[in-house]
DRENPA-3360 file (N, C-alpha, C; in nm, 2 decimals, always signed):
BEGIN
1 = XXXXXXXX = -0.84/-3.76/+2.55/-0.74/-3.83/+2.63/-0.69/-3.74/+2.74 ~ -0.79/-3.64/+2.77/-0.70/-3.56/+2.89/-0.61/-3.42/+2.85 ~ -0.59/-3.37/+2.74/-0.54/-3.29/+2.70/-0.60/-3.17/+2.69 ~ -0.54/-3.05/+2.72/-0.59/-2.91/+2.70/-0.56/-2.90/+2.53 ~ -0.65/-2.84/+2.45/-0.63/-2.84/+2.31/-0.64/-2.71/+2.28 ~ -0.58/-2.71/+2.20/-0.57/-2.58/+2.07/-0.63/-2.51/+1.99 ~ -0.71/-2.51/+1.93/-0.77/-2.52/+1.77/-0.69/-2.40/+1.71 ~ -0.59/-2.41/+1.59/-0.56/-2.28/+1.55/-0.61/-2.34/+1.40;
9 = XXXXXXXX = -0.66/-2.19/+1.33/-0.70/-2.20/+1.22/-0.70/-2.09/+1.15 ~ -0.69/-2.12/+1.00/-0.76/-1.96/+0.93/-0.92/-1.85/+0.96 ~ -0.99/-2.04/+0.93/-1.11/-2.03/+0.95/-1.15/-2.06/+1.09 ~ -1.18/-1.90/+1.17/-1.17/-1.87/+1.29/-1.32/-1.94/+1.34 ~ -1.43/-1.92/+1.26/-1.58/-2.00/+1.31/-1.57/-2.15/+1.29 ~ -1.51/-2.22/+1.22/-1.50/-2.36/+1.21/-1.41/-2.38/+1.30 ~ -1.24/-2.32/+1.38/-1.22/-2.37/+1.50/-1.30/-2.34/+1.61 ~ -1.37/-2.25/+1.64/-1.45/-2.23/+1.77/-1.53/-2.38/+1.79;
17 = XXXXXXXX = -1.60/-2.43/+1.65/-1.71/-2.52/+1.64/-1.64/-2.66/+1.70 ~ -1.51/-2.67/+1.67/-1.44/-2.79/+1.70/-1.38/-2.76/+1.89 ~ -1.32/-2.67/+1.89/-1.33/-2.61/+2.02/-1.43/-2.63/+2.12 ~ -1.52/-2.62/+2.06/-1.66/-2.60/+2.16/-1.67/-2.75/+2.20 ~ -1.70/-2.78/+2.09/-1.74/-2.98/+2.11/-1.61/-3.04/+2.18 ~ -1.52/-3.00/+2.21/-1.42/-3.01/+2.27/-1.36/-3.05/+2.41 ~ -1.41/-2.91/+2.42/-1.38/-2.78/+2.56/-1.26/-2.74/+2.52 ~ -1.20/-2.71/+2.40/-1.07/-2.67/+2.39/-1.04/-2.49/+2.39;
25 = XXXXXXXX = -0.99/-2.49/+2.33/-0.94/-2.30/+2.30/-0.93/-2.29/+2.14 ~ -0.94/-2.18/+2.12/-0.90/-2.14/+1.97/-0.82/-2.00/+1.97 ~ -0.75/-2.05/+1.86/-0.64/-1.96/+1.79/-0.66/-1.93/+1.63 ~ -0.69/-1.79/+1.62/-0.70/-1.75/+1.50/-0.57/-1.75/+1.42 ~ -0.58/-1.78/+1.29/-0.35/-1.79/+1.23/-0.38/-1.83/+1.11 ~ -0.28/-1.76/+1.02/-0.25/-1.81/+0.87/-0.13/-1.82/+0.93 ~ -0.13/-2.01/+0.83/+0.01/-2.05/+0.87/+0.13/-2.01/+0.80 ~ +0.12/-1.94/+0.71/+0.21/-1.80/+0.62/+0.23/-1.69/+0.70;
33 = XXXXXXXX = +0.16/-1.66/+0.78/+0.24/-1.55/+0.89/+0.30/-1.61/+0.99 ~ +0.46/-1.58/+0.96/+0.55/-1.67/+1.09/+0.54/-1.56/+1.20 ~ +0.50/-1.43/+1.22/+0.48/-1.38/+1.34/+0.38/-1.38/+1.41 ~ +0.25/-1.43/+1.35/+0.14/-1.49/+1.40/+0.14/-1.66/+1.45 ~ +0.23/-1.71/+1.41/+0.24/-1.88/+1.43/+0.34/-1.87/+1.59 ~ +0.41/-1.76/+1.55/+0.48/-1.74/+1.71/+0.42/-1.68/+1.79 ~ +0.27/-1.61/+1.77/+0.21/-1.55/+1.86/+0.13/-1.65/+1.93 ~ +0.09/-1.76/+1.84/+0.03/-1.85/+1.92/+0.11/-1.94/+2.01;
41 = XXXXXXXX = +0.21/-2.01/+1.95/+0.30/-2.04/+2.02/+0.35/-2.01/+2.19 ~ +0.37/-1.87/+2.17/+0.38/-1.78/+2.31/+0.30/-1.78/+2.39 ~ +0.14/-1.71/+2.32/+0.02/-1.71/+2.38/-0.04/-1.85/+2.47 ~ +0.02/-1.97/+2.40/-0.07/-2.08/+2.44/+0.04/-2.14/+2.58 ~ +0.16/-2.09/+2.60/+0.29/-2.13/+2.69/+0.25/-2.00/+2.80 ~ +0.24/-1.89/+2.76/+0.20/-1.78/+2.87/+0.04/-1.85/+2.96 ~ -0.05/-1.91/+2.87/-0.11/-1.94/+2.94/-0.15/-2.11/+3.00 ~ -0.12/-2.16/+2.92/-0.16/-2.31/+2.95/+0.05/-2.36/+3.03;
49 = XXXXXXXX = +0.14/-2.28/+2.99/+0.26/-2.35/+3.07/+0.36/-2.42/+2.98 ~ +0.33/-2.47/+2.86/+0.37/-2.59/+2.80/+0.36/-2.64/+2.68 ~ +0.40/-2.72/+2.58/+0.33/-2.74/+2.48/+0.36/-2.89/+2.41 ~ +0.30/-2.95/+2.50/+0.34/-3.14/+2.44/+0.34/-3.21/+2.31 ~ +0.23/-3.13/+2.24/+0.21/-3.18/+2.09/+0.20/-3.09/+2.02 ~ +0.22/-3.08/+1.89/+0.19/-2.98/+1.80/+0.20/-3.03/+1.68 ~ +0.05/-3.07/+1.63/+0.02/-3.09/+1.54/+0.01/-2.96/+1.44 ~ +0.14/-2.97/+1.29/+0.13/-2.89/+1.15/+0.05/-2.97/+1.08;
57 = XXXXXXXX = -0.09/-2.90/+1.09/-0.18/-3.01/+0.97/-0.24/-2.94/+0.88 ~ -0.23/-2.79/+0.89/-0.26/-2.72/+0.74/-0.21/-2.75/+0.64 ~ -0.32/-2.72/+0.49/-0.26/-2.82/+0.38/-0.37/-2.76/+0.31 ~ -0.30/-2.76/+0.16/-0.40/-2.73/+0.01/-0.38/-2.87/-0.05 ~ -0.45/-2.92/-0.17/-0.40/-2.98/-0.27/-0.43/-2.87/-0.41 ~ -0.36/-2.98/-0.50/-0.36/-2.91/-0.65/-0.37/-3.01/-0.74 ~ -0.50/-3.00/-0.77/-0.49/-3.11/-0.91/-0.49/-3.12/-1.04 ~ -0.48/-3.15/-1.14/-0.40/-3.14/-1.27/-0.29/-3.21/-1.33;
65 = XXXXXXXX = -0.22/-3.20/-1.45/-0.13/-3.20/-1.47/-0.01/-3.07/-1.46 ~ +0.11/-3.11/-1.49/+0.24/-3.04/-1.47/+0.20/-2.89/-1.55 ~ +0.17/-2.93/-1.71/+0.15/-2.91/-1.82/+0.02/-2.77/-1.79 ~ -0.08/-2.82/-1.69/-0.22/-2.72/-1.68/-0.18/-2.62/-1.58 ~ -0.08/-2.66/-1.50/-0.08/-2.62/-1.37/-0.01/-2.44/-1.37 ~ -0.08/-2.34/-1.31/-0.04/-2.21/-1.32/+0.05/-2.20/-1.23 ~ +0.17/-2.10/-1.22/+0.27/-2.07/-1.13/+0.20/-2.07/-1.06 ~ +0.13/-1.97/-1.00/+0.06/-1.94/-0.89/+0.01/-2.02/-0.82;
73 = XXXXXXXX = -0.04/-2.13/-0.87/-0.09/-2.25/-0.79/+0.07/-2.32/-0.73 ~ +0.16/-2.29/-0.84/+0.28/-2.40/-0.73/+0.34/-2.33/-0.59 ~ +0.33/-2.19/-0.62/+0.37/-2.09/-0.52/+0.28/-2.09/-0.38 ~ +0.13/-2.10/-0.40/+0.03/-2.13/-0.34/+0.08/-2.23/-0.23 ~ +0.06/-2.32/-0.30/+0.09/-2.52/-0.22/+0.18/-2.48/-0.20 ~ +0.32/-2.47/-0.20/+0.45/-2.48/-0.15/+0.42/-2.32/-0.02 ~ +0.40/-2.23/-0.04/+0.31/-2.16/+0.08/+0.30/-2.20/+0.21 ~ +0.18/-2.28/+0.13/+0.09/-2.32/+0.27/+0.14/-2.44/+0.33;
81 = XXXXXXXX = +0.16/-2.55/+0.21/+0.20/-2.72/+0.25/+0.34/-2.68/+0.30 ~ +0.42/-2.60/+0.28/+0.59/-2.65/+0.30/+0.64/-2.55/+0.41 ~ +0.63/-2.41/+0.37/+0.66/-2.27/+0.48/+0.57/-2.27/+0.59 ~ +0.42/-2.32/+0.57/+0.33/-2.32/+0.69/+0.38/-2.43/+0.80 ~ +0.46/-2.55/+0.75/+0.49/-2.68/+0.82/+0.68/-2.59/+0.88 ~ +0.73/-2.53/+0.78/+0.85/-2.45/+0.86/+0.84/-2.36/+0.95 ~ +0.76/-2.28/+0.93/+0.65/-2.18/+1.01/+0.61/-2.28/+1.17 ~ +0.54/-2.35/+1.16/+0.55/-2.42/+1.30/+0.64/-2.45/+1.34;
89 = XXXXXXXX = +0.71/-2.53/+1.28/+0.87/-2.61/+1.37/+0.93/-2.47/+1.40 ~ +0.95/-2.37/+1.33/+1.04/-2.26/+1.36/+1.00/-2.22/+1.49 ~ +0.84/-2.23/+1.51/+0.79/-2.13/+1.64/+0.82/-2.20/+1.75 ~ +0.74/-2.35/+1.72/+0.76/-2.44/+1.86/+0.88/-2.51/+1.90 ~ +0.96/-2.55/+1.81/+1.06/-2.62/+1.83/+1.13/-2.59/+1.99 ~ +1.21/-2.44/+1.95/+1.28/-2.32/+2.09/+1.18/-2.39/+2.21 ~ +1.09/-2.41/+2.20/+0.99/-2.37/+2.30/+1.01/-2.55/+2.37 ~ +1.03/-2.61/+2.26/+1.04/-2.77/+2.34/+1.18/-2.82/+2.36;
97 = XXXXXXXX = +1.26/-2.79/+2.32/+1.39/-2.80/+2.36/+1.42/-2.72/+2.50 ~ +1.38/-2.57/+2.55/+1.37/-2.56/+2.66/+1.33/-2.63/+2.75 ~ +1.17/-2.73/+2.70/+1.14/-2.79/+2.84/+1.16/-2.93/+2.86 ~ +1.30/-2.91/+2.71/+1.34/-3.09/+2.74/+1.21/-3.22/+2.66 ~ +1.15/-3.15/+2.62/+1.03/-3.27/+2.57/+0.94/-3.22/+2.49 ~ +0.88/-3.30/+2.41/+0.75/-3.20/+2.34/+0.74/-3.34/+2.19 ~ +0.66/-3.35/+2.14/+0.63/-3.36/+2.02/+0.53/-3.31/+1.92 ~ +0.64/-3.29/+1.79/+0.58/-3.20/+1.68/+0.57/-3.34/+1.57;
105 = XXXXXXXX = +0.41/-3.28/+1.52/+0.38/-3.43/+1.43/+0.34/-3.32/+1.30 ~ +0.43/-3.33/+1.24/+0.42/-3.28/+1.08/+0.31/-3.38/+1.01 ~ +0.21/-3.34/+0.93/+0.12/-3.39/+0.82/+0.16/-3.39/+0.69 ~ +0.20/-3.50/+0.61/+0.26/-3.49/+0.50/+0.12/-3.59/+0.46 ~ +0.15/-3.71/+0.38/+0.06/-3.74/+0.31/+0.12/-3.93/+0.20 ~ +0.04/-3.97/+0.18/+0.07/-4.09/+0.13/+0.11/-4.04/-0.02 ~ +0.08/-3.93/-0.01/+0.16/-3.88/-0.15/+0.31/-3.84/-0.13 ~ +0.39/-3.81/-0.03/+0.44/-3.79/-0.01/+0.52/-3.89/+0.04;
113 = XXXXXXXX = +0.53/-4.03/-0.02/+0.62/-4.12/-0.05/+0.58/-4.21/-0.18 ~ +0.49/-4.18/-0.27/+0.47/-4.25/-0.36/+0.48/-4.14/-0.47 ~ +0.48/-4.18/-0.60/+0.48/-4.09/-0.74/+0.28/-4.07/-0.77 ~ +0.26/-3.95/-0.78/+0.13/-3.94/-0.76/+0.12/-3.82/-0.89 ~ +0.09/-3.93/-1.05/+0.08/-3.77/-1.15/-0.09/-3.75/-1.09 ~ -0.09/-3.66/-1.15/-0.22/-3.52/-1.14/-0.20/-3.44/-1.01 ~ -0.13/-3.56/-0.96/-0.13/-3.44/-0.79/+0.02/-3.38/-0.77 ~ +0.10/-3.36/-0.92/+0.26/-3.38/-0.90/+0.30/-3.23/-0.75;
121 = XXXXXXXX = +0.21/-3.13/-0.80/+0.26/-3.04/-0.65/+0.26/-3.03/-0.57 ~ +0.13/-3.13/-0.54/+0.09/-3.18/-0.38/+0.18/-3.25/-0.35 ~ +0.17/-3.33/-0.38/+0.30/-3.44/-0.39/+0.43/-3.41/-0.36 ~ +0.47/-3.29/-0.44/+0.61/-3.22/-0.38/+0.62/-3.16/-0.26 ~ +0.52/-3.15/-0.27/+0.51/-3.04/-0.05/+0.56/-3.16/+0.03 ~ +0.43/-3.28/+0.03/+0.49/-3.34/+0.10/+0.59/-3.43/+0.15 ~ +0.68/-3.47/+0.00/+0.78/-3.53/+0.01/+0.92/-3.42/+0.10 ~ +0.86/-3.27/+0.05/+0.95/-3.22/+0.15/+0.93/-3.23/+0.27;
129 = XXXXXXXX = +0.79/-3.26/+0.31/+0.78/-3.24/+0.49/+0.81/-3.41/+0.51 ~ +0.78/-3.47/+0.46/+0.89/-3.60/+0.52/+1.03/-3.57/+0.50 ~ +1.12/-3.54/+0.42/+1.27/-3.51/+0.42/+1.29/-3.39/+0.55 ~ +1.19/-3.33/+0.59/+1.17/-3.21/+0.70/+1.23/-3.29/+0.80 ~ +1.07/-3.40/+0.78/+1.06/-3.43/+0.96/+1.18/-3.54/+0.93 ~ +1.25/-3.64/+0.86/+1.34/-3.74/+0.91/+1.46/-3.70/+0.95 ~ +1.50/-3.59/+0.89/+1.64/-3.50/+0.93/+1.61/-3.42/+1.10 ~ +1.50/-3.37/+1.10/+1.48/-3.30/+1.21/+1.46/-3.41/+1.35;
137 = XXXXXXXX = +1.45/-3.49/+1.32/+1.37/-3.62/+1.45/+1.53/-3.66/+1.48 ~ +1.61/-3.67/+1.36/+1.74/-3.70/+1.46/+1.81/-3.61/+1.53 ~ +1.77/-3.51/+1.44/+1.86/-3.33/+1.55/+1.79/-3.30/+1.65 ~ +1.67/-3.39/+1.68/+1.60/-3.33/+1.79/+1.65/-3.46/+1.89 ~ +1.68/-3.53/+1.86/+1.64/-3.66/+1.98/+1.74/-3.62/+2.10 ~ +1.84/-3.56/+2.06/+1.93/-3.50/+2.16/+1.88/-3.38/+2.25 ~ +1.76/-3.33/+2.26/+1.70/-3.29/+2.33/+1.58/-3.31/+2.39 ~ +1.52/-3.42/+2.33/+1.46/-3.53/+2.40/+1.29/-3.46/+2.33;
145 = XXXXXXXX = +1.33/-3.42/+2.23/+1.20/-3.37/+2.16/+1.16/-3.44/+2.05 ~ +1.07/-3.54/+2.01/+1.04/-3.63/+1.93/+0.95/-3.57/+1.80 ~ +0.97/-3.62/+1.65/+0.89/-3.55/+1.51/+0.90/-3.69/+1.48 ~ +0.76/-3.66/+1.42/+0.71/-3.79/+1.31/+0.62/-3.70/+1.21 ~ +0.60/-3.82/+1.08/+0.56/-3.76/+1.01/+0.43/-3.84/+0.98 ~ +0.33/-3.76/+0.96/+0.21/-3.86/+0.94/+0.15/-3.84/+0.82 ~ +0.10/-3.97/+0.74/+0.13/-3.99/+0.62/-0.02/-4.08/+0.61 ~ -0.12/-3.97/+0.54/-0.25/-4.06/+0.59/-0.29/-4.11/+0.44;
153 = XXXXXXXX = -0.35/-4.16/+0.42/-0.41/-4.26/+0.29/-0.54/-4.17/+0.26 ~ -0.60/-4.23/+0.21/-0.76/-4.11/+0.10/-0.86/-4.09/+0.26 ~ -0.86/-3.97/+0.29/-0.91/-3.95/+0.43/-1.06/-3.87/+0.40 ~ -1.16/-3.88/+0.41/-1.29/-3.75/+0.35/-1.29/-3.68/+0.48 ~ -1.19/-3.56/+0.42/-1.18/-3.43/+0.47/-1.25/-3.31/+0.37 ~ -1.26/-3.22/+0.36/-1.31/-3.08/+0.29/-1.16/-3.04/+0.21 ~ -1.07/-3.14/+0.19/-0.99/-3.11/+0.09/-1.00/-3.07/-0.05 ~ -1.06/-3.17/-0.09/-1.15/-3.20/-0.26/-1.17/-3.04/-0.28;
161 = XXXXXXXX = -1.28/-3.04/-0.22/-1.37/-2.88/-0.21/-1.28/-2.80/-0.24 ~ -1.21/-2.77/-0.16/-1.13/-2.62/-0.16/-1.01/-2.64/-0.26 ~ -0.99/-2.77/-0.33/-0.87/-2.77/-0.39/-0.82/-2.72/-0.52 ~ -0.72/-2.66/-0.57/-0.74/-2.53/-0.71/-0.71/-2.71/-0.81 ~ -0.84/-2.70/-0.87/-0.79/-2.81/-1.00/-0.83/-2.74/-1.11 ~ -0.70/-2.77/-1.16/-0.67/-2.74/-1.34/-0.73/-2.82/-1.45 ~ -0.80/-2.80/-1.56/-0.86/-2.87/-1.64/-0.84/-3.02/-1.63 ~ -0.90/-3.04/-1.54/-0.88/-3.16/-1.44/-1.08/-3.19/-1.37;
169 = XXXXXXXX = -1.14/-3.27/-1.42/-1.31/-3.28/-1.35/-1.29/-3.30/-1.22 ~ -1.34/-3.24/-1.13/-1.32/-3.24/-1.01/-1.38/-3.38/-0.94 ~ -1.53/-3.38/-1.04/-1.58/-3.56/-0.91/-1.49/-3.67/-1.00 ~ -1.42/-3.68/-1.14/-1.32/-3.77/-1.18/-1.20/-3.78/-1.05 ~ -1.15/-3.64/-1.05/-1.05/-3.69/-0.91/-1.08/-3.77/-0.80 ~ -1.22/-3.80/-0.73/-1.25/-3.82/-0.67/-1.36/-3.99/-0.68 ~ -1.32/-3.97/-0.80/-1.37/-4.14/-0.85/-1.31/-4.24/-0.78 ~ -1.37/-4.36/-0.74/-1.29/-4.49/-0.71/-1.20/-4.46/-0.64;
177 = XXXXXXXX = -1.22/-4.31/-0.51/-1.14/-4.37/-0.45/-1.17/-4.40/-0.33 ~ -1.07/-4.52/-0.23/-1.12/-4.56/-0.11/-1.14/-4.46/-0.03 ~ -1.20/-4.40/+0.04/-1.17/-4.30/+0.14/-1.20/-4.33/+0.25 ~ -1.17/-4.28/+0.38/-1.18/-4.33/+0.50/-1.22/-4.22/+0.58 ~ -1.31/-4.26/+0.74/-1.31/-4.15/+0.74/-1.22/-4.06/+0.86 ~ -1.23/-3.96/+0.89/-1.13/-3.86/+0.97/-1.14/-3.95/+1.13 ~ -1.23/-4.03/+1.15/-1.25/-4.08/+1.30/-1.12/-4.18/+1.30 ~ -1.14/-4.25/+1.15/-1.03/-4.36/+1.17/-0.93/-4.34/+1.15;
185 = XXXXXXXX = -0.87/-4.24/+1.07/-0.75/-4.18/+1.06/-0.70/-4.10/+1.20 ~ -0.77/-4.00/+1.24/-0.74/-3.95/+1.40/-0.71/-4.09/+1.52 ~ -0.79/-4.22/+1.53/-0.76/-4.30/+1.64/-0.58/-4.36/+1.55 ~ -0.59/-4.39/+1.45/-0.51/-4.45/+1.41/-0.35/-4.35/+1.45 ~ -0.36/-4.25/+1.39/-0.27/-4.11/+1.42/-0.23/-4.12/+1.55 ~ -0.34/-4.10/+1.63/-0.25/-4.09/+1.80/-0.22/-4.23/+1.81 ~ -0.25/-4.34/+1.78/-0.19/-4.47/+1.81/-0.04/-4.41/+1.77 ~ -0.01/-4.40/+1.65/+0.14/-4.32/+1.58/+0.24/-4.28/+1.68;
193 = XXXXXXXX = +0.15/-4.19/+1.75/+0.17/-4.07/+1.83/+0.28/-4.13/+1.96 ~ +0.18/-4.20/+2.02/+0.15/-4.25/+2.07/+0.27/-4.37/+2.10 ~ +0.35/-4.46/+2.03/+0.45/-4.55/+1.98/+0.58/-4.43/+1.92 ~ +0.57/-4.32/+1.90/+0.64/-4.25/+1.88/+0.72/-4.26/+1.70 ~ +0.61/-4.33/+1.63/+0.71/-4.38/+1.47/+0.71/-4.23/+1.38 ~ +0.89/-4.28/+1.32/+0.95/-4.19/+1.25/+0.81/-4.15/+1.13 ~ +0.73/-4.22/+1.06/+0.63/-4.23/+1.00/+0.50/-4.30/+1.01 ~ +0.41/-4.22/+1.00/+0.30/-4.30/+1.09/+0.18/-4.27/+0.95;
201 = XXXXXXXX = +0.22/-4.35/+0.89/+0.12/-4.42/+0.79/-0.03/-4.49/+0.82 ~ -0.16/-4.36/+0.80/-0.26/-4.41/+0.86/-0.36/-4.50/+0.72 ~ -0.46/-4.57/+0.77/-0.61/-4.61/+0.68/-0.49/-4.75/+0.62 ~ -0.57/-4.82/+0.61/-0.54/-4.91/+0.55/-0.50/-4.95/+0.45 ~ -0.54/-4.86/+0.31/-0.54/-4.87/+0.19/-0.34/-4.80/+0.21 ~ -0.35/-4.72/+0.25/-0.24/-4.64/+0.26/-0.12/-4.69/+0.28 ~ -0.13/-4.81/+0.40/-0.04/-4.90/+0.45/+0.01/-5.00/+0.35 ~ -0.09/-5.04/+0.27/-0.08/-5.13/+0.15/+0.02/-5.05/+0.06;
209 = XXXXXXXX = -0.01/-4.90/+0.01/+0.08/-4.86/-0.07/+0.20/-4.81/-0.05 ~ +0.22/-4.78/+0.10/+0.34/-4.73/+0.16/+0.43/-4.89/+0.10 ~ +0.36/-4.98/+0.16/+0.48/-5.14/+0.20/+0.49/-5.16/+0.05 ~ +0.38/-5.16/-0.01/+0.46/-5.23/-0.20/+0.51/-5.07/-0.27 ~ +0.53/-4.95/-0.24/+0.62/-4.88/-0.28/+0.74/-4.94/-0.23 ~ +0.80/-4.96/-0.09/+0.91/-5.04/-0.07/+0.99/-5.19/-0.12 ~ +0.85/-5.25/-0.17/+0.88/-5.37/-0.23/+0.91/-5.36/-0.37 ~ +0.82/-5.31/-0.44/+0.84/-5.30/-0.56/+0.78/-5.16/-0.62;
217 = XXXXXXXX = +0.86/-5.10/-0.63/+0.87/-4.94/-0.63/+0.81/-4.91/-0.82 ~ +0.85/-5.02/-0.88/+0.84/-5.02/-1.03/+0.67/-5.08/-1.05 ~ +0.63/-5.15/-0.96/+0.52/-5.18/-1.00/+0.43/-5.07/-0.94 ~ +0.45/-5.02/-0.83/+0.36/-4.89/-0.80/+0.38/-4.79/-0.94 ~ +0.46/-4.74/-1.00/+0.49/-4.63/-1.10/+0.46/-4.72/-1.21 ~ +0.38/-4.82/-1.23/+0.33/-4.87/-1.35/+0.15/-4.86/-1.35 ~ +0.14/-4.92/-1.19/+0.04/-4.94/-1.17/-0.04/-4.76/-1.20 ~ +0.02/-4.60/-1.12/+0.01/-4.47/-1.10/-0.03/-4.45/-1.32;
225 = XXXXXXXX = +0.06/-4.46/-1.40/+0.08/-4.46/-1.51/-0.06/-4.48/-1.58 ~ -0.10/-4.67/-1.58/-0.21/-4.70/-1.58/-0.32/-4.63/-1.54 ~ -0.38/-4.60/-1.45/-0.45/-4.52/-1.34/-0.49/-4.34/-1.41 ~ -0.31/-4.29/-1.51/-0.33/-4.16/-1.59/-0.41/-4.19/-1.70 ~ -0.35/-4.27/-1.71/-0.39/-4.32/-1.93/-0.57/-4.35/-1.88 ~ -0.57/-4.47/-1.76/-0.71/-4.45/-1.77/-0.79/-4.31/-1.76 ~ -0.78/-4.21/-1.67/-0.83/-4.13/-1.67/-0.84/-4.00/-1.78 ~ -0.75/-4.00/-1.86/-0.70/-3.93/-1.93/-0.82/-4.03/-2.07;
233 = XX = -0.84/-4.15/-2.11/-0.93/-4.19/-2.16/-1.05/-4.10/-2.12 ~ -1.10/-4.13/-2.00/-1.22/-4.08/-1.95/-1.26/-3.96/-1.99;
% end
C-alpha cells in the first residue's frame, strides 16, 4: 500500500527474507530489551522522518494446564507477550504524540477475550494487552494518536512450533482446529487499521466467538469446558 516498512525481529535472517520480498528494511531486536526497542524507534525516525504505524506483534504461546505449567514458562509469556507490547508503546508512543499522529496496533488474540483452558497463560498476556490498548486509545485520542487491538482467530503462523507445551500432545492442540491463513488475517487487519476499530477481530471463525462471548458468555464457558473433558478423554 505504499509504505516504507520495517521488519524488526529476533530472528535477524527471517526479517531480511520478508524485507527483501518487500523492499522494506530490517531491524534486529528482542522485544525484552527496552533500550534496543528504543534504538529502533530512533534509528527508523533519524532516518525514514516518522513513524505512522507500529505494529507490537511479537508473541509466545504456552500450552498445558495451570497444574503442568512451570514458573518459568509464566515468566517467559508474560516477557515476551506483555513487557515486549509495553516495550513498544513506551518507545513509540513520545515519538507520535510529537508528530501529532501515528498508530500503534497492539496484537493480542481471540484468546484474549474469551476463557481459553490449556492456553490459561497465553490467554492472560493477552487479556492484558487488550485492557493496555482500551485504556491507552482514550489517553491517546487527545493527541490525535490512535491504538487498536487486534484480536485474530486460529491464524497458521509458526506459533504451534515454537510454543513451550506441558504434558500437553502437541498435534492434539492443534486438532480440529479452523485455521486460516496469514494472507487473510493480514488483508482483514489493515481493513481494521484502516476504519480505525478500538478491536479488530480478524478470520471468521473468530468473529463468531468474539459476538456469542458477548451474547451468551455462559454458553461459550460451557461450550471451552466440553472441548477440555473432550480432550482430556483423548
Amino acid at each position: 500500500r505504499g509504505a516504507q516498512v520495517v521488519v524488526a525481529d529476533i530472528d535477524e535472517v527471517a526479517a531480511r527474507r520478508v524485507a527483501e520480498a518487500i523492499g522494506g528494511k530490517t531491524f534486529q531486536v528482542d522485544v525484552c530489551d527496552a533500550d534496543r526497542m528504543q534504538a529502533l524507534v530512533d534509528e527508523t525516525v533519524a532516518e525514514l522522518g516518522r513513524i505512522d504505524y507500529y505494529f507490537n506483534n511479537a508473541g509466545i504461546a504456552v500450552c498445558g494446564h495451570v497444574e503442568d505449567t512451570p514458573l518459568e514458562s509464566w515468566h517467559r509469556v508474560s516477557e515476551i507477550n506483555i513487557r515486549g507490547v509495553v516495550n513498544g508503546v513506551h518507545s513509540v508512543y513520545p515519538q507520535m504524540i510529537r508528530q501529532g499522529s501515528g498508530h500503534i496496533v497492539n496484537t493480542a488474540s481471540i484468546a484474549g477475550l474469551l476463557p481459553c483452558p490449556g492456553l490459561v497463560a497465553y490467554s492472560m498476556t493477552k487479556h492484558a494487552v487488550v485492557g493496555l490498548t482500551k485504556g491507552l486509545r482514550v489517553e491517546a485520542a487527545r493527541h490525535g494518536v490512535k491504538i487498536s487491538a487486534l484480536c485474530p482467530g486460529f491464524v497458521k503462523t509458526n506459533i504451534m512450533e515454537r510454543a513451550d507445551v506441558h504434558n500437553w500432545n502437541r498435534e492434539d492442540a492443534e486438532k480440529d482446529i479452523p485455521w486460516n491463513s496469514v494472507d487473510t488475517c493480514v488483508r482483514e487487519a489493515l481493513d481494521g487499521v484502516e476504519r480505525n476499530r478500538e478491536l479488530i477481530v480478524v478470520t471468521r471463525h473468530g468473529r463468531h466467538l468474539a459476538r456469542l462471548q458477548r451474547m451468551a458468555p455462559k454458553l461459550v464457558s460451557a461450550v471451552a469446558t466440553w472441548q477440555l473433558m473432550r480432550r482430556n478423554r483423548g
